[in-house]
C-alpha positions in Angstrom: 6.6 37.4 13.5 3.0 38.0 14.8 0.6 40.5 12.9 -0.9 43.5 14.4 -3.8 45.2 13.6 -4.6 49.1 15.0 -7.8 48.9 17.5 -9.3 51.5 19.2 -10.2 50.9 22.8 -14.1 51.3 23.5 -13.9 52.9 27.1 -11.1 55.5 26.4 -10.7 55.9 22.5 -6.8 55.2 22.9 -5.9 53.4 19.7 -3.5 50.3 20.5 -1.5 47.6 18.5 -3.1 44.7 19.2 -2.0 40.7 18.2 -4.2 39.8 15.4 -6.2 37.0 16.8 -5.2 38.4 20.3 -6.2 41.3 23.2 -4.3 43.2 25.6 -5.3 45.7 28.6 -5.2 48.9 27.8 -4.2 51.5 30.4 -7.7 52.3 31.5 -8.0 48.8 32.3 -10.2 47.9 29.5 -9.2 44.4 27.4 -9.4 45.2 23.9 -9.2 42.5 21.4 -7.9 42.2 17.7 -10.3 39.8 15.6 -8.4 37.1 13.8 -8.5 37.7 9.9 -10.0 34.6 8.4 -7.5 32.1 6.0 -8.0 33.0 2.3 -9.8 30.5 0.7 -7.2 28.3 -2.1 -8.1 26.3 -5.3 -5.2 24.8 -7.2 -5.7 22.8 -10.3 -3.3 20.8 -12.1 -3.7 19.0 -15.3 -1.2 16.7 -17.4 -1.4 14.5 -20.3 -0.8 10.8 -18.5 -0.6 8.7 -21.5 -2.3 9.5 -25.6 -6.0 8.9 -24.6 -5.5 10.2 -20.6 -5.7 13.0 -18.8 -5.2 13.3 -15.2 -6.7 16.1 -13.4 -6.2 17.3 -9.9 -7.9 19.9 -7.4 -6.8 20.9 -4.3 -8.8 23.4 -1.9 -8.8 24.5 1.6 -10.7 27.3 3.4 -13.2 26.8 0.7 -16.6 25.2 1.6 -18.0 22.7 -1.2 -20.4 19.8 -1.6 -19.1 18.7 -4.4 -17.4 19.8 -8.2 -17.2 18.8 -11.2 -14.0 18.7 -14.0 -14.7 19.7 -18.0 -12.9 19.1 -21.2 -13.3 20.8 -24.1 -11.4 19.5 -26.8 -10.2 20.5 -30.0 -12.0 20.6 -32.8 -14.7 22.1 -29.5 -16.3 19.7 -28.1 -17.4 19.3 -24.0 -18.5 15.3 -24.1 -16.0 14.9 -20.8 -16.8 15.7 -17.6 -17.0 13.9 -14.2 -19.1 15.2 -11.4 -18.6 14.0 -7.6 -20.0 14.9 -3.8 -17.8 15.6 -1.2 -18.3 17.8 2.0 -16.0 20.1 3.6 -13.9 23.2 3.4 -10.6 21.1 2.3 -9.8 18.4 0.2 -9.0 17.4 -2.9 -9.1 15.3 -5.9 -8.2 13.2 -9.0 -9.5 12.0 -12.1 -8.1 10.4 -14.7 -10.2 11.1 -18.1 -9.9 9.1 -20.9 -10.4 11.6 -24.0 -9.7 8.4 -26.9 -6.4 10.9 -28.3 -8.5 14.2 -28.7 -6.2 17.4 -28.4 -6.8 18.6 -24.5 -8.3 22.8 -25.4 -9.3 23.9 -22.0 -9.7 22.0 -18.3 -12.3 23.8 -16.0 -12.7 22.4 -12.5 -16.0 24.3 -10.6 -16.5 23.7 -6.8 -20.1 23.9 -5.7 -21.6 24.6 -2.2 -25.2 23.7 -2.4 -25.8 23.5 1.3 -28.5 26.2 0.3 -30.9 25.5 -2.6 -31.7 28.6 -3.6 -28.3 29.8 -3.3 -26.0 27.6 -5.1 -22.1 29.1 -5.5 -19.2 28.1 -7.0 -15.3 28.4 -7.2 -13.7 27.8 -11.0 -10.5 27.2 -12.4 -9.5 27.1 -16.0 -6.0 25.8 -17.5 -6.0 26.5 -21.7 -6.8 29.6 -23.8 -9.4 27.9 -26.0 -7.4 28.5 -29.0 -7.6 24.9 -30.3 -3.9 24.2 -29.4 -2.9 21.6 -26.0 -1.4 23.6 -23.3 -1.1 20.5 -20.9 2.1 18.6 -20.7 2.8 15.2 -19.9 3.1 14.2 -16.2 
């Protein structure tokens, strides 16, 4: 089922339902033409306890423009001494990391995506899993 969006022609004033993404002629003869509503930008994270000392992490983005992230530990008693940073272009894509954390209790996994395409405006997309109350909250994979 196609989406419709209310759009006032510019010659006439008539408002019309219109396709999103789409036009159509109204009676005055006028196109008139729906814009098309950008996809929502997505970041999933996922985060499980491979084996004692590892911890696989995974991020998953689309829509979402990056040149690169970075994925933080913080273990329990709280420290942040694990963390892996990488460069990759594009507004989708994803990856994994498997961390090796020596049998440390897993507090809180953040995973920030950067877009540095402009120095002096550097933004970022985060995702936490944990509650940073010195307990795991990851499960095995």
């Amino acid at each position: 089922m196609k989406d419709f969006a209310t759009v006032r022609c510019k010659q006439c004033n008539t408002p019309l339902q219109v396709p999103v993404g789409g036009k159509r002629l109204c009676a005055c003869g006028s196109w008139v033409a729906a814009a098309a509503v950008p996809p929502a930008p997505t970041m999933d994270i996922t985060a499980c306890r491979a084996s004692s000392d590892t911890v696989r992490v995974g991020v998953s983005w689309s829509h979402l423009p990056s040149t690169g992230g970075q994925i933080f530990i913080n273990t329990a008693p709280l420290e942040s001494k694990y963390d892996v940073v990488w460069n990759q272009k594009g507004k989708q894509g994803s990856r994994s990391e498997d961390i090796f954390i020596d049998g440390d209790i897993v507090d809180i996994v953040t995973v920030n995506l950067y877009n540095a395409k402009d120095p002096n405006n550097i933004t970022f997309e985060q995702r936490v899993i944990g509650d940073g109350n010195n307990v795991e909250e990851i499960l095995p994979c």
